[in-house]
C-alpha positions in Angstrom: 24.5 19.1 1.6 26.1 17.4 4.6 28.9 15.5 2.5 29.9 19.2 0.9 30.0 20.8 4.6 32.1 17.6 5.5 34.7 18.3 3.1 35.0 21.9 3.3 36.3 21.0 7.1 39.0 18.8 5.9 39.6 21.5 3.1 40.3 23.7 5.8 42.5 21.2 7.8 44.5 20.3 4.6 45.2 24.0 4.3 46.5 24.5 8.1 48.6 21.4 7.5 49.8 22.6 4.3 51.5 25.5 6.1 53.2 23.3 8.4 55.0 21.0 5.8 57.0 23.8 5.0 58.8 22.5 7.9 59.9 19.3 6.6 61.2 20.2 2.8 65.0 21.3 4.5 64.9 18.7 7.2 64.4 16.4 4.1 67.1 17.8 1.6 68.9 17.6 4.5 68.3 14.0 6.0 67.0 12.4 2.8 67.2 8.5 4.3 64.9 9.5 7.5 61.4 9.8 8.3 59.4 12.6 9.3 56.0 13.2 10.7 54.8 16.5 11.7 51.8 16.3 14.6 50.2 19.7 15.5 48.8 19.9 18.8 45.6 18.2 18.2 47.9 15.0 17.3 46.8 16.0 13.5 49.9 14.5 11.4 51.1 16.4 8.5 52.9 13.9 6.9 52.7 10.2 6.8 55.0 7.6 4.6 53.8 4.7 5.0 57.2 3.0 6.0 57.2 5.2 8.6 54.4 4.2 10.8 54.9 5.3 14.6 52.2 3.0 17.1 49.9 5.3 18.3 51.3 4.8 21.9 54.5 5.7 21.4 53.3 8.2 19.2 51.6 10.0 22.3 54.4 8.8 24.9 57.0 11.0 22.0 54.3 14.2 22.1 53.6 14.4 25.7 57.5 14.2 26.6 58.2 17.1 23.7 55.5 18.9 25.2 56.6 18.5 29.3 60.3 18.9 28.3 60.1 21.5 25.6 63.6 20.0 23.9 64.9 17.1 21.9 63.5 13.7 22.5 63.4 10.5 21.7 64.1 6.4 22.4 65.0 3.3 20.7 62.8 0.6 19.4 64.7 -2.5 17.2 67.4 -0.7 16.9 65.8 2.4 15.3 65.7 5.8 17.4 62.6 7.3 17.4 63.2 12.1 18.3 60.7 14.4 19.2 61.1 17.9 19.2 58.4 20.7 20.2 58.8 23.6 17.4 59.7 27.2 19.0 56.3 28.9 19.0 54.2 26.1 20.1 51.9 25.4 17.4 53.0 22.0 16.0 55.8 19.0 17.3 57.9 17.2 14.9 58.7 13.5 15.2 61.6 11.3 12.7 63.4 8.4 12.6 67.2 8.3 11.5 68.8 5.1 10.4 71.3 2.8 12.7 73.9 4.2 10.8 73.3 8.0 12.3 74.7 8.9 15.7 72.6 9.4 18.7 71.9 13.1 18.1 71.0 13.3 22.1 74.3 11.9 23.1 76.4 13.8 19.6 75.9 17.5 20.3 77.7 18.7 16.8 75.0 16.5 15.2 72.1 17.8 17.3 73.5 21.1 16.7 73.2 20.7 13.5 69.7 19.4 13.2 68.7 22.1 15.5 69.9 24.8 13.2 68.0 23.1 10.2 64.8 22.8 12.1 65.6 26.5 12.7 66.1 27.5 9.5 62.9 25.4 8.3 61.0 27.7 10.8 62.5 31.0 9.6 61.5 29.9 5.5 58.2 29.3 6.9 58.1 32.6 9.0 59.6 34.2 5.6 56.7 32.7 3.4 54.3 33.7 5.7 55.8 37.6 5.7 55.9 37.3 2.0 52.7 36.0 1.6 51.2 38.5 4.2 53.2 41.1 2.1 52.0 40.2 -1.0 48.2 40.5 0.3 49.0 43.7 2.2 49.9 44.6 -1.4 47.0 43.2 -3.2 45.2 44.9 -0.3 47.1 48.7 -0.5 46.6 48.1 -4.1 42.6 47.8 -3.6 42.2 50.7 -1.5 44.4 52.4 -3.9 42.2 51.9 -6.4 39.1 52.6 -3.9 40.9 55.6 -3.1 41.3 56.7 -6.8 37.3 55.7 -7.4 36.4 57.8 -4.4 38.6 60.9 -5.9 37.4 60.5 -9.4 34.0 60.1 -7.5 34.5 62.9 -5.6 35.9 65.3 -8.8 33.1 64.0 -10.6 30.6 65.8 -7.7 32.5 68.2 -7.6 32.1 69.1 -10.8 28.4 68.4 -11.2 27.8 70.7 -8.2 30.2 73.3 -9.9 27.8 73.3 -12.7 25.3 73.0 -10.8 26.4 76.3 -8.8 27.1 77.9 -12.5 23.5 77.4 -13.9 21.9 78.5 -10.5 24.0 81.8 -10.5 23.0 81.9 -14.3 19.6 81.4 -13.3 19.7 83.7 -10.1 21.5 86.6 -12.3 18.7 86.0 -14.5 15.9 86.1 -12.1 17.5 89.1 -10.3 18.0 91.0 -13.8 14.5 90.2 -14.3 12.9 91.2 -11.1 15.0 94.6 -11.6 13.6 95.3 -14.3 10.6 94.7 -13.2 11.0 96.8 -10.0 12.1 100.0 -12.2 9.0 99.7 -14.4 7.2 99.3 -11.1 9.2 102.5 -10.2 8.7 104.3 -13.0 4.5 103.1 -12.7 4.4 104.5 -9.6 6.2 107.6 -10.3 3.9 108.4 -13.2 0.8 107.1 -11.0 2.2 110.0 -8.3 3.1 112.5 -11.0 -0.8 112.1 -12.5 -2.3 112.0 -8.9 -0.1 115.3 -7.8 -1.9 116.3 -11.1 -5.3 115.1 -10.5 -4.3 117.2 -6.8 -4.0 120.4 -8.5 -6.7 120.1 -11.1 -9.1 119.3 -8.1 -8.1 122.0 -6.3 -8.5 124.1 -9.1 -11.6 122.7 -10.3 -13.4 122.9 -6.6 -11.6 126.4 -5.5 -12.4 128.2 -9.1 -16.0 128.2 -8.1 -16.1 128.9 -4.6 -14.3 131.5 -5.2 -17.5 133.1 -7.0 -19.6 131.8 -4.7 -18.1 133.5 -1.5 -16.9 136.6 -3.5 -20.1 137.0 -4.5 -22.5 136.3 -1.4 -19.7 138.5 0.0 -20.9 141.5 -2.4 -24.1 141.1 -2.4 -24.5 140.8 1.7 -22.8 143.8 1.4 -25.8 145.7 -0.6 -29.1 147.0 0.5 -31.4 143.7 1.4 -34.7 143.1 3.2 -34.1 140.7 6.5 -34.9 137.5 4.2 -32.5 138.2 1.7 -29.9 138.9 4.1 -30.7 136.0 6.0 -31.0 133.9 2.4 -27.3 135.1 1.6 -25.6 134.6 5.2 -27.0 131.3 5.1 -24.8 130.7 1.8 -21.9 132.2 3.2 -22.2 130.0 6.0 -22.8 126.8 3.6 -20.0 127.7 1.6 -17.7 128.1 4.2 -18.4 125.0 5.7 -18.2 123.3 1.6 -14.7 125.3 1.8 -14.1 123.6 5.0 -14.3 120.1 3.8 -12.9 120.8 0.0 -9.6 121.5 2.0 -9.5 118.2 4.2 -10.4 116.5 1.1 -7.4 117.7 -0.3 -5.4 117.7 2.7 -6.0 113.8 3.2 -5.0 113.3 -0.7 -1.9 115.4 0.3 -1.0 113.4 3.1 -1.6 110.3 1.5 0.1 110.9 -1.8 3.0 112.4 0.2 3.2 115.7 -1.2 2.8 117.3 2.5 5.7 119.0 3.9 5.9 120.4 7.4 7.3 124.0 7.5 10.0 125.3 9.7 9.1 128.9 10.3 9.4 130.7 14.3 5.4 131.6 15.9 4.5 132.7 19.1 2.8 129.4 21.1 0.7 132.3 23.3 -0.5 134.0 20.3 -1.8 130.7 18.2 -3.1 129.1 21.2 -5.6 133.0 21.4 -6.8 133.1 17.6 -8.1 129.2 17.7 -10.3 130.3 21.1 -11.1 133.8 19.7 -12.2 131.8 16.4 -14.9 129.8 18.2 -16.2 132.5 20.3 -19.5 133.4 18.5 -20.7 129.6 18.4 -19.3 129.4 22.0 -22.2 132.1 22.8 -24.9 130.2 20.2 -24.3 126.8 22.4 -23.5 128.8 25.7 -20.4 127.3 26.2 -17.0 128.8 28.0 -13.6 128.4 25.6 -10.6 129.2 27.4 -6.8 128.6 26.6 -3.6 127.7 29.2 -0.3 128.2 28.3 2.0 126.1 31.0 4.6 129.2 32.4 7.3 126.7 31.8 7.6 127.1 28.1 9.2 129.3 26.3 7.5 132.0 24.1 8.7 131.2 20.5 9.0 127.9 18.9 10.5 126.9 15.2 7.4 124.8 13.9 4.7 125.0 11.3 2.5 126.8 13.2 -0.5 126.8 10.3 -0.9 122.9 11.0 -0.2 123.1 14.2 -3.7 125.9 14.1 -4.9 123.3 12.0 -5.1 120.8 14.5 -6.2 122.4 17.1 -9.3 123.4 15.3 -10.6 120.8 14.4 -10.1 119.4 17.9 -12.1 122.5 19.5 -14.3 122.1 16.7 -14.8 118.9 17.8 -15.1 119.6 21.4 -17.5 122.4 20.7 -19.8 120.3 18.1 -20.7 117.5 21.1 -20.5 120.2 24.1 -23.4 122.8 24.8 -24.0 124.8 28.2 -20.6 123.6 28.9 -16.7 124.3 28.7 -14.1 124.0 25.9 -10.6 124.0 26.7 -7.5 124.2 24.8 -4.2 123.7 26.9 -0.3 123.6 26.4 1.8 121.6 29.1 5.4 121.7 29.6 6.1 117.8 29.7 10.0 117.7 29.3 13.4 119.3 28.3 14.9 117.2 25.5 18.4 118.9 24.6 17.0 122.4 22.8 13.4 120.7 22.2 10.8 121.1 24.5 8.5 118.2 24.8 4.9 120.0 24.7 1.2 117.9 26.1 -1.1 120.0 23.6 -4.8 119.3 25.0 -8.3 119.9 24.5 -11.2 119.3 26.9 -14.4 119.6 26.9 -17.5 118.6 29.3 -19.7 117.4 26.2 -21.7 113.9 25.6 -18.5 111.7 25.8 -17.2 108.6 23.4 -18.4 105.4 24.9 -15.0 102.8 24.9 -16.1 100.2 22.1 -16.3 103.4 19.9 -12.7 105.5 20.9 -10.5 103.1 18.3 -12.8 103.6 15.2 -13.5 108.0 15.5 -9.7 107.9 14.1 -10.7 106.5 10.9 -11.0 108.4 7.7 -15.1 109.2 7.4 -16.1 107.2 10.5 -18.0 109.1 13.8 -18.7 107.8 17.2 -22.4 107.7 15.9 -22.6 106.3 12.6 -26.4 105.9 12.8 -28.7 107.4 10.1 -30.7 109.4 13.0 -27.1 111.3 14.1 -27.6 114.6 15.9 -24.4 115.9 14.6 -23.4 116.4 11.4 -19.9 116.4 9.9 -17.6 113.8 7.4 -15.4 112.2 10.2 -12.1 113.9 8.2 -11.5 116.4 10.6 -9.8 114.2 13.2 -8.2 111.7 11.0 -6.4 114.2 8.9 -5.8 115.7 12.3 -4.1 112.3 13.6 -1.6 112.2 10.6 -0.8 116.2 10.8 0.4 114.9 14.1 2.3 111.5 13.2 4.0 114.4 11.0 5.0 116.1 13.6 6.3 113.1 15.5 3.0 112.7 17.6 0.5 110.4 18.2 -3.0 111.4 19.2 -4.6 109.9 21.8 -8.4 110.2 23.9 -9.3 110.0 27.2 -13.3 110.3 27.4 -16.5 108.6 29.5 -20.1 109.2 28.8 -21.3 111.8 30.0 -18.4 113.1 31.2 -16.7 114.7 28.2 -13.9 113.7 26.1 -9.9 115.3 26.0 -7.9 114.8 22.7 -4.1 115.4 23.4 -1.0 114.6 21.8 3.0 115.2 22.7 4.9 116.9 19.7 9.1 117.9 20.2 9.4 121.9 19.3 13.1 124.0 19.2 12.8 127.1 20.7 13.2 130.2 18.3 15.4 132.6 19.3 15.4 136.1 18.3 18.2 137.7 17.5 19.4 141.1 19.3 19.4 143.0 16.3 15.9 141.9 15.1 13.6 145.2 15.2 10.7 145.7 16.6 7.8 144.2 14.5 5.7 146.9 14.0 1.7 145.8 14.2 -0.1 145.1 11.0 -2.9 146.7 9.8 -5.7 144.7 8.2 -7.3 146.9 5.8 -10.9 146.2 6.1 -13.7 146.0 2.9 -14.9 149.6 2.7 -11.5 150.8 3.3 -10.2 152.5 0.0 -7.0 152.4 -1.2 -4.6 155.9 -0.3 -4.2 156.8 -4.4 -6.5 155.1 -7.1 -3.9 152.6 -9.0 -4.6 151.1 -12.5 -4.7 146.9 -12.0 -4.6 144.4 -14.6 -7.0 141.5 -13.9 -5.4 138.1 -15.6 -8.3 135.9 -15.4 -9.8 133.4 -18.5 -12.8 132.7 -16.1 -15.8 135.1 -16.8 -16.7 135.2 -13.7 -13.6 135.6 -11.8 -13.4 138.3 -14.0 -16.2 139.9 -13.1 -15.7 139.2 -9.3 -12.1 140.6 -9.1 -12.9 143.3 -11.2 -15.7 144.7 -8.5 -13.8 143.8 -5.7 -11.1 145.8 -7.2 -13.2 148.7 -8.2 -14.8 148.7 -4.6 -11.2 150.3 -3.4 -11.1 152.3 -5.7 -9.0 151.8 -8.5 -9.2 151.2 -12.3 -9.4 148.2 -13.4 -8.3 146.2 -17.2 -9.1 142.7 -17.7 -7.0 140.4 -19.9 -8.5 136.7 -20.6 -4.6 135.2 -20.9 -1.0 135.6 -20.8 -0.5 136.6 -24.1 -3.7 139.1 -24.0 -1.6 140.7 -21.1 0.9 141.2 -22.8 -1.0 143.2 -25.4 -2.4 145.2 -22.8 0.8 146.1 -21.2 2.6 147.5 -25.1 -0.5 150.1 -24.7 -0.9 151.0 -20.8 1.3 151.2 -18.0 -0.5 149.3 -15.1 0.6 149.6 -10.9 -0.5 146.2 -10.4 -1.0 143.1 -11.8 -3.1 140.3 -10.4 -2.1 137.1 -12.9 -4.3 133.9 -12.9 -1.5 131.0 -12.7 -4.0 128.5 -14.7 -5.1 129.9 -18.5 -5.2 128.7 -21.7 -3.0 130.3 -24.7 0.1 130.8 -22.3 -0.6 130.2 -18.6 0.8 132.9 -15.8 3.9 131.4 -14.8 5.0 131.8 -18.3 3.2 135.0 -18.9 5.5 136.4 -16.0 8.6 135.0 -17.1 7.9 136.4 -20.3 7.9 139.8 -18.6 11.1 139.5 -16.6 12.7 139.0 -19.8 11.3 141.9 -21.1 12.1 143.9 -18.4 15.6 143.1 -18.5 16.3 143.6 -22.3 16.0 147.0 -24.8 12.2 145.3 -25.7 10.9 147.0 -22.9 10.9 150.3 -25.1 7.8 148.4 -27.2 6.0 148.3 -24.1 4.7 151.3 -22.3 3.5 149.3 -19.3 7.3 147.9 -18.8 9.0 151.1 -19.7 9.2 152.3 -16.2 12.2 152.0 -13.7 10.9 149.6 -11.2 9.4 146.2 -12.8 5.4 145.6 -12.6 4.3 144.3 -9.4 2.9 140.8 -10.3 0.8 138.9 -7.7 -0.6 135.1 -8.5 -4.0 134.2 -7.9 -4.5 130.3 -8.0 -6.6 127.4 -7.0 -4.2 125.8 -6.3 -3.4 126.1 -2.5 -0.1 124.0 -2.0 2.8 124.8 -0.7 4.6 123.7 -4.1 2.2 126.4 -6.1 3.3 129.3 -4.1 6.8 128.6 -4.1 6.3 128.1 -8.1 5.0 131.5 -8.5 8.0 133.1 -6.5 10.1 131.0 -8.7 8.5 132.6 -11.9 9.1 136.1 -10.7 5.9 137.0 -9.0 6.1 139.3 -6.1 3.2 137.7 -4.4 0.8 134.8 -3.8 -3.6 134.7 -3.2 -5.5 131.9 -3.2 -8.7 131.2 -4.5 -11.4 131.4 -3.0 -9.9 135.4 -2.6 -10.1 136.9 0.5 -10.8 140.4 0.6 -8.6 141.3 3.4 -5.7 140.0 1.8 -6.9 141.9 -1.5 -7.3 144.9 0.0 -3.6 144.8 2.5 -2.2 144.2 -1.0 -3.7 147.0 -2.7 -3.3 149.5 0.5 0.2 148.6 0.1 1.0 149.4 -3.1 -1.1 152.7 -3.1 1.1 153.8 -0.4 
């Protein structure tokens, strides 16, 4: 191991010294009888002949003097001159011996001149190897990072190119994944368009189903409260009035909150007078206000104006059932329902509706949960109050409608106050607007001013028989038809001055029936029928279970001149009746 570290150091040397005997191959060619060594700085000699063998003191005597004098050198010994010369650049010093024959080169300038020059020219070959030699592995080296260059381009084309594909199969697979998801987001659409079609259905059918017999039950009760009874009868039937009103009652928040949540609940946009809603919610609590002893009172803040563009029947709505409320927990107490003035907001006026009362109070922990859907303050099975817990959460939403929140304020004890902040436009009446003149509600034993002939449309035996005596009870003659097409059988034999059409039959349903008679109306077929033969079309009014908005405006749209709901009520009968006897 040593011997091999040994002679990798002399290989080294031998290299080194190798560079320097590029020196001596001209000054040879040129000088071919004399003798040359070549000692580098570490007295290392280059070359050695062995005829020309320098004593190591003279030897060091010729280096030390090229070194101090930095030119040409040199002394006799028998005869023989011995030169030394320190090479420009300082790396090496050259010592030779010419024969007798050659002049002294110190003392013959042409000849030193000459030396000098090829000594010259030996170190410009060398400098010109070495610059060739450095060339060539500058070359060998711009060759390699050429070609590490070109590796690294291919390299990078290569990545390039994988990621290109890369990018291509993702945005295959993202096109696909998006085209998939679409698809699957439309049948989701169209899933949840039929699931709100069928529950707008189940809506109406619910409505119809629930109202259809309510409507006999309070008809009915109605008539027979109306007929000679003994105090328990009457008191037997009152109380069924009372329970089917309050059944009525929750059938419609039932179906509000299936409204509201199935988004089929539209706010109206129609003018009301604040003053004159804010009286009939009090006036409709004043009898139980007397039964509990309580005092229900209304303030209108003088700030606001006297018409607003709203929908005022939710607006009633909500106030009921917050007076309700207030009246339900408050006896020997007060009930009040007020409307602050809060803010002008361009032509909106920011309105604080209210209602306190002085009743048993919420306590805290319970304020959060009263605004669920069937929850109470008092959810125990000993509760002294009855009730669903829909009022006020149906209530709440009416309001998030309207752009409201509702919100309590209540302590034990103390009573409770409900309020919420809604934005209302002022209506404003235009100069030319008449005069309203006052309505006129006929009441039940009014009669009619002429006895009119009405045809009953009703496949329901007894809503037959119910409109049929309600009908009769003012008066008037009355036909019953079980569907549409039975009605129009009945109308090619009699001529009728009103027709009350069921919307909901078998065989051909009323909305069809009374298209079917617009058409005749408006065509030479109205000869075949005596009851369409007239100048003025029939007067058509729909009677429906169906209480939504929607269903009113579809029986306008059929060409129905006007709209009852079921369960009927006989003031609305009987103003219809008045008005077309008159």
């Amino acid at each position: 191991m040593f011997d091999k570290q040994i002679d990798e150091i002399f290989d080294d040397l031998a290299d080194d010294l190798m560079e320097l005997r590029v020196i001596l191959e001209p000054l040879e060619a040129l000088i071919p009888e004399g003798f040359f060594q070549l000692c580098d700085d570490r007295g290392r000699i280059c070359s050695l002949p062995e005829k020309f063998d320098i004593e190591p003191d003279t030897r060091r005597q010729l280096l030390a003097d090229a070194l101090r004098e930095h030119t040409l050198v040199g002394f006799e010994r028998d005869g023989q001159r011995l030169y030394g010369y320190r090479l420009p650049g300082g790396d090496a010093t050259l010592l030779f011996q010419l024969p007798q024959v050659r002049e002294n080169l110190l003392t013959d300038s042409f000849r030193r001149d000459c030396f000098l020059n090829t000594i010259q020219l030996a170190l410009l070959n060398r400098i010109n190897q070495e610059t060739v030699i450095e060339n060539r592995q500058l070359q060998r080296h711009i060759k390699g990072l050429g070609q590490q260059h070109q590796r690294l381009i291919d390299e990078n084309y290569e990545q390039y190119k994988r990621i290109q594909e890369k990018e291509k199969e993702y945005a295959r697979e993202l096109e696909s994944e998006i085209t998939r998801q679409t698809m699957e987001l439309r049948e989701a659409n169209v899933r949840l368009e039929e699931a709100s079609r069928m529950k707008g259905e189940f809506l109406a059918n619910m409505s119809h189903e629930l109202r259809t017999p309510m409507n006999a039950i309070i008809g009915f009760s109605g008539l027979l409260a109306e007929s000679s009874l003994d105090e328990e009868q009457a008191d037997f039937v009152e109380t069924i009035r009372k329970s089917s009103s309050s059944l009525l009652v929750l059938i419609n928040d039932i179906l509000d909150l299936a409204k509201i949540e199935a988004g089929k609940l539209d706010l109206e946009e129609i003018p009301f007078e604040l003053h004159a809603l804010l009286k009939n919610v009090t006036d409709m609590f004043r009898s139980q206000a007397l039964d509990k002893n309580n005092k229900v009172t209304f303030v209108q803040d003088k700030k606001l104006p006297v018409r607003f563009m709203g929908d005022e029947n939710r607006l009633r709505q909500v106030l009921i059932n917050l007076t309700g409320n207030a009246m339900k927990f408050t006896k020997d107490g007060t009930v009040e329902v007020l409307a602050d003035f809060v803010r002008q907001e361009g032509d909106r006026s920011a309105i604080r509706f209210a209602v306190r009362d002085s009743g048993i109070g919420i306590p805290p922990e319970r304020q959060a949960a009263i605004f669920e859907k069937f929850t109470q303050a008092d959810g125990s099975t000993t509760r002294k109050y009855g009730g669903t817990g829909l009022g006020l959460s149906i209530s709440c939403q009416l309001v998030e409608l309207m752009q409201g929140e509702v919100q309590i304020e209540s302590a034990v004890g103390k009573g409770s106050t409900f309020f919420f902040i809604i934005s209302l436009p002022e209506a404003v009446e235009k100069k030319e607007t008449a005069v309203k003149p006052k309505t006129t509600t006929a009441k039940a034993t009014d009669e009619v001013k002429r006895k009119l002939r009405v045809l009953v449309v009703e496949d329901n035996p007894v809503n037959q028989k119910l409109a049929t005596l309600l009908v009769k009870r003012q008066g008037c003659e009355v036909d019953v038809a079980g569907d549409g097409l039975q009605a129009l059988d009945k109308l090619k034999e009699f001529q009728f001055d009103l027709i009350l059409m069921d919307v909901q039959m078998p065989k051909m349903d009323g909305h069809e029936a009374t298209r079917k008679i617009r058409e005749i109306e408006a065509t030479s077929a109205r000869i075949e029928y005596v009851g369409l033969a007239g100048i003025d079309p029939v007067e058509i009014v729909g009677l429906t279970a169906h209480a939504r908005k929607e269903d009113e405006q579809k029986c306008y749209d059929s060409g129905m001149n006007g709209f009852l709901t079921k369960p009927i009520i006989r003031d609305k009968l009987n103003e219809i009746l008045q008005k077309r006897s008159g």
